[in-house]
C-alpha positions as CSV (number, residue, x, y, z in Angstrom):
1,X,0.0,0.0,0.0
2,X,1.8,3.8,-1.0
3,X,1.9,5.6,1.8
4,X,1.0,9.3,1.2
5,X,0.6,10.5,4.1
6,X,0.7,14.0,4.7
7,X,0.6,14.6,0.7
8,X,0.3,18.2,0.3
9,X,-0.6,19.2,3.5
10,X,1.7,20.7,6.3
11,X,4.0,18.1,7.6
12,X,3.6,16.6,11.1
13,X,6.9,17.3,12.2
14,X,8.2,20.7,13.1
15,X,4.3,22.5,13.3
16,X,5.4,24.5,17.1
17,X,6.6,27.0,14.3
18,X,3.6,26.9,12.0
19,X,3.9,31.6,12.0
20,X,6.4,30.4,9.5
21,X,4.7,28.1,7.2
22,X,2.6,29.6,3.8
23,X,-0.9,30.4,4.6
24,X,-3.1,28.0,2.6
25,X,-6.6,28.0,0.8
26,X,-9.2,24.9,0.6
27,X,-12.5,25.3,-1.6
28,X,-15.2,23.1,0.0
29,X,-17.1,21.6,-2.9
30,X,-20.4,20.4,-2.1
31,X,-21.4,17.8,-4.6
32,X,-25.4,18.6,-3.4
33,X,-25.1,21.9,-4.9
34,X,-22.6,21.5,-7.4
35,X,-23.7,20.9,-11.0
36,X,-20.7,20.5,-13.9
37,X,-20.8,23.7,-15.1
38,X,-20.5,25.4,-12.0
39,X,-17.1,22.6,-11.3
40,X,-15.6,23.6,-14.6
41,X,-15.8,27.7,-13.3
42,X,-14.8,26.7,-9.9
43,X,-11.9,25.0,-11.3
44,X,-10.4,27.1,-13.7
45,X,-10.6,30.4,-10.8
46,X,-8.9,28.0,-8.4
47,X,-6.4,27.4,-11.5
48,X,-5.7,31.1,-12.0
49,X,-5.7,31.8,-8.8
50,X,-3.2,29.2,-6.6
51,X,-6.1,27.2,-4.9
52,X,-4.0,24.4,-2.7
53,X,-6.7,21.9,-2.3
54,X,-10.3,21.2,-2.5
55,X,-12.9,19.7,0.4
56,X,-15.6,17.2,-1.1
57,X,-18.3,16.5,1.0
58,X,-21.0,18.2,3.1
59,X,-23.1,17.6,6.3
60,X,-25.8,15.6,4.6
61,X,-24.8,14.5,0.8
62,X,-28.5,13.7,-0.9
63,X,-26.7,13.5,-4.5
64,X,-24.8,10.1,-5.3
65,X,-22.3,12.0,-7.9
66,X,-19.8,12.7,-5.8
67,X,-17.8,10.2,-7.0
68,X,-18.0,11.4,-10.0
69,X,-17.4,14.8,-9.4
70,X,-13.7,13.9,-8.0
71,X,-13.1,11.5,-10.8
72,X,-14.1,15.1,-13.0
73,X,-11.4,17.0,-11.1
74,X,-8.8,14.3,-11.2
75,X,-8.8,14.1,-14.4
76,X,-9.4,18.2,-15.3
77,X,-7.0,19.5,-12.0
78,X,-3.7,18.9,-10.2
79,X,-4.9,20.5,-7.5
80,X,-5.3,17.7,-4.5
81,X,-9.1,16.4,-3.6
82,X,-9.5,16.2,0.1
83,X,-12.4,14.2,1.5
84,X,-14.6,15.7,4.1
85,X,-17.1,13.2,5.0
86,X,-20.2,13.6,6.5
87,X,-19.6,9.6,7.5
88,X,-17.7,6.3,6.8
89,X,-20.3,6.3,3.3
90,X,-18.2,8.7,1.7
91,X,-14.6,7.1,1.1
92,X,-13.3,7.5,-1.8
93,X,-9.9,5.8,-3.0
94,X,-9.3,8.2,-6.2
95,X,-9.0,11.2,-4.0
96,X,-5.8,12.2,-2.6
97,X,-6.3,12.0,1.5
98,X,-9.2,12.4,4.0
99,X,-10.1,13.9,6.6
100,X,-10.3,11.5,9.9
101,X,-12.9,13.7,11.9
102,X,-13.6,13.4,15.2
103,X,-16.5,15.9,16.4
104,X,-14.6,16.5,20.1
105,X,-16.9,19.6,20.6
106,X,-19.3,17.3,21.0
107,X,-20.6,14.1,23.0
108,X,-22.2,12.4,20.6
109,X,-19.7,8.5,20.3
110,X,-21.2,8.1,16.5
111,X,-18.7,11.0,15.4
112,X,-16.2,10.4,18.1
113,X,-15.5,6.9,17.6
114,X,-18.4,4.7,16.2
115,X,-18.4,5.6,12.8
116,X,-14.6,5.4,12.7
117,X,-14.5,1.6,13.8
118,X,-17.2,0.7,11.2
119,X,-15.1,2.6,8.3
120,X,-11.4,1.3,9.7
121,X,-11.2,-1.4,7.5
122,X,-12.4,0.0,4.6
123,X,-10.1,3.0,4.9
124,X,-7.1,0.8,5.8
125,X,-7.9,-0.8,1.8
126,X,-8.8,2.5,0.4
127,X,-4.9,3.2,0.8
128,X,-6.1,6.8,1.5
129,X,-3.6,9.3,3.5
130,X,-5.6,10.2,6.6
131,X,-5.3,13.2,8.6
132,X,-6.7,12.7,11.9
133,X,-8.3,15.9,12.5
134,X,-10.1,17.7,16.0
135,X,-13.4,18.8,14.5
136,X,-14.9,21.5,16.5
137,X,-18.4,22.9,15.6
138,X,-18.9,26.8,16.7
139,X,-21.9,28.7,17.5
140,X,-22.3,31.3,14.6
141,X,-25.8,32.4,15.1
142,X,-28.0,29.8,13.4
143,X,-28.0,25.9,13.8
144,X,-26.0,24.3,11.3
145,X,-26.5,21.4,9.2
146,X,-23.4,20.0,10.7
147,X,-24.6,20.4,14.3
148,X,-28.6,19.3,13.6
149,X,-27.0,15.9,12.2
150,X,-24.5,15.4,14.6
151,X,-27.2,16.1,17.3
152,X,-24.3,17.8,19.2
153,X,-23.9,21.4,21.1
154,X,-21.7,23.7,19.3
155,X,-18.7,25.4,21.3
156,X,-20.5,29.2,22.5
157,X,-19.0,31.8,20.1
158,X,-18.0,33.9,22.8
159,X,-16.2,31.1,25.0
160,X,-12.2,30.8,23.1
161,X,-10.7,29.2,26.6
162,X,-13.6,26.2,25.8
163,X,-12.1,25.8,22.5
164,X,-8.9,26.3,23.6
165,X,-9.3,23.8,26.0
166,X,-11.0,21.5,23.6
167,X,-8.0,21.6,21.1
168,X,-5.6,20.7,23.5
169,X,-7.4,18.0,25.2
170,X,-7.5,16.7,21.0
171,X,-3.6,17.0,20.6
172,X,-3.2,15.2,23.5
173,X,-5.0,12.3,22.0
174,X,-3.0,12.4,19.3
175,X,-5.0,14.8,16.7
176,X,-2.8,16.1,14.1
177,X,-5.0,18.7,12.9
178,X,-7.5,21.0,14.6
179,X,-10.8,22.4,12.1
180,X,-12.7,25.0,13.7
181,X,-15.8,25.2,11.6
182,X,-19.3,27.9,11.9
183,X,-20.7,25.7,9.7
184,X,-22.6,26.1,5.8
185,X,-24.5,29.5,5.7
186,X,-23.1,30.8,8.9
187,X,-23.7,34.2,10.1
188,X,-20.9,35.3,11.3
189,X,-17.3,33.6,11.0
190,X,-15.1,32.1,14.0
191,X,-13.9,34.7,15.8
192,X,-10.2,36.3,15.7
193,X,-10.2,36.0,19.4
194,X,-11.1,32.3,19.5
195,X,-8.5,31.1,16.6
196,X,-6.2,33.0,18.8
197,X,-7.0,30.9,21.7
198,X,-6.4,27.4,19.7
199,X,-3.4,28.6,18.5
200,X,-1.8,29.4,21.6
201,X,-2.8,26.4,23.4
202,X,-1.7,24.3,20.3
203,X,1.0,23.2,18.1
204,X,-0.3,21.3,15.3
205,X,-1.9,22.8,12.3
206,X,-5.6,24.8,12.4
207,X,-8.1,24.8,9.8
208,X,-11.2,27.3,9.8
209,X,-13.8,27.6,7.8
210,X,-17.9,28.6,7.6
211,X,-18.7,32.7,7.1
212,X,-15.8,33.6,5.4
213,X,-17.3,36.2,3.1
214,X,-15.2,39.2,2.5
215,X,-11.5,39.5,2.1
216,X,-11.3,41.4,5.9
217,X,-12.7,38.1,7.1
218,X,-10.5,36.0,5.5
219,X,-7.4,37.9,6.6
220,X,-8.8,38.3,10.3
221,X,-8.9,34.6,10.5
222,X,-5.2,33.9,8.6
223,X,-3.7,37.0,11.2
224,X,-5.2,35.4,14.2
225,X,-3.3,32.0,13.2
226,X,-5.6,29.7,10.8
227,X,-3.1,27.6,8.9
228,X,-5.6,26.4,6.0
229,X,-9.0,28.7,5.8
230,X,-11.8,26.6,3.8
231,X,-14.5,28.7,2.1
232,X,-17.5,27.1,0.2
233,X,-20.9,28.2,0.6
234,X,-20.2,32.1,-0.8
235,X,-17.9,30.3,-3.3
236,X,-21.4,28.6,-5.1
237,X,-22.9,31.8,-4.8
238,X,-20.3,34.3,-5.9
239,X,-17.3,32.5,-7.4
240,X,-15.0,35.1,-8.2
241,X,-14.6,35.6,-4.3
242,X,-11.9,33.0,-5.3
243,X,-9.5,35.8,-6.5
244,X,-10.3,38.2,-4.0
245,X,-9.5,35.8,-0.8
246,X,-6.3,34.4,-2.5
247,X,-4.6,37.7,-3.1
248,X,-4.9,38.1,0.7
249,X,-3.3,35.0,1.1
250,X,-0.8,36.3,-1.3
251,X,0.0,39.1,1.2
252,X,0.6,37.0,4.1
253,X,3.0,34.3,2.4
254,X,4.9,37.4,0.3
255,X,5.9,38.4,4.2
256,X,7.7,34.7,5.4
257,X,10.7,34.4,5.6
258,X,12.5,33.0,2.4
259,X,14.5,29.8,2.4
């Protein structure tokens, strides 16, 4: 079985100094609302525009093309196709890693544990890199489809020592990846104040995504210390926000030190 591991996303090792690592950009793709037309636009912005990977999957996943869809964009885009499964349905062995969530803001075992022992074997076959991965809902002013199916409690929005401590209690399992997520259609993004609060109580890499609308957003979250920032459901509506969020990305990575 290759082992890929850790293809094209920040290495395990060395991540206490992560200030110092490029500033990265995921597109969420959800195949529910993606149509082929829409993928071929989304692909060629992300093209133009330095997109480092894309996100397949949603909370609840109602259209059975997703498959195709990533066999589309494998054969159309080298940019890498990361799953992020809704549950141990979704695996997908032409895409180039998963996700391994675990919802620890929550107490529901299903998306702790439960449907991680059902998919282990199936995963182990798939000979997909896995990235085990804290996932942390956050309040952000509306239930979320993520939180409704989970049937879990997001973290308050105005509580960053919960998180905080949630993140570390996650690395000390043995989580490689933190993803502080509002959710589809949020309101209002994860605050500056609580990505602050991860990042100084952890080492390994954080991911943000839901309400990440304007470019102010987008560098809020990156200058409080996001590592990768996802954006999706203003991508379906307004595309072109593709160019405008990687150009601040741009500005951030332009400033790092060169080797």
């Amino acid at each position: 079985m290759p082992n890929r591991l850790n293809h094209n996303l920040f290495p395990i090792s060395n991540t206490s100094d992560t200030a110092n690592h490029p500033k990265r950009l995921a597109v969420l793709l959800d195949p529910d609302h993606l149509t082929v037309a829409r993928c071929q636009e989304i692909l060629a912005l992300s093209h133009r525009h330095e997109v480092d990977f894309f996100f397949m999957g949603g909370s609840l996943i109602s259209n059975p093309d997703q498959t195709s869809f990533v066999h589309y964009i494998k054969q159309h885009s080298s940019i890498p196709v990361i799953l992020f499964p809704s549950s141990g349905l979704y695996i997908d062995p032409q895409a180039d890693g998963m996700l391994l969530l675990s919802l620890i803001s929550g107490r529901n075992p299903d998306f702790l544990i439960g449907q991680h022992v059902a998919a282990a074997p199936l995963l182990k076959s798939s000979g997909l890199p896995l990235y085990p991965t804290g996932y942390m809902l956050i309040d952000s002013g509306r239930q979320t489809t993520a939180s409704y199916m989970s049937g879990t409690t997001p973290i308050p929005f105005d509580k960053p020592s919960i998180a905080a401590a949630t993140a570390l209690a996650g690395q000390m399992l043995g989580l490689q990846y933190m993803y502080l997520d509002g959710g589809s259609g949020a309101m209002y993004p994860v605050s500056p104040a609580m990505i602050q609060a991860v990042r100084q109580a952890v080492s390994v890499p954080i991911i943000v995504g839901g309400g990440v609308n304007t470019p102010e957003k987008a560098e809020a979250a990156w200058k409080a210390g996001a590592d990768i920032l996802v954006v999706g459901n203003h991508i379906e509506k307004s595309p072109q926000f593709i160019q405008e969020v990687s150009e601040v990305k741009q500005r951030f990575n332009v400033a790092l030190p060169q080797e």
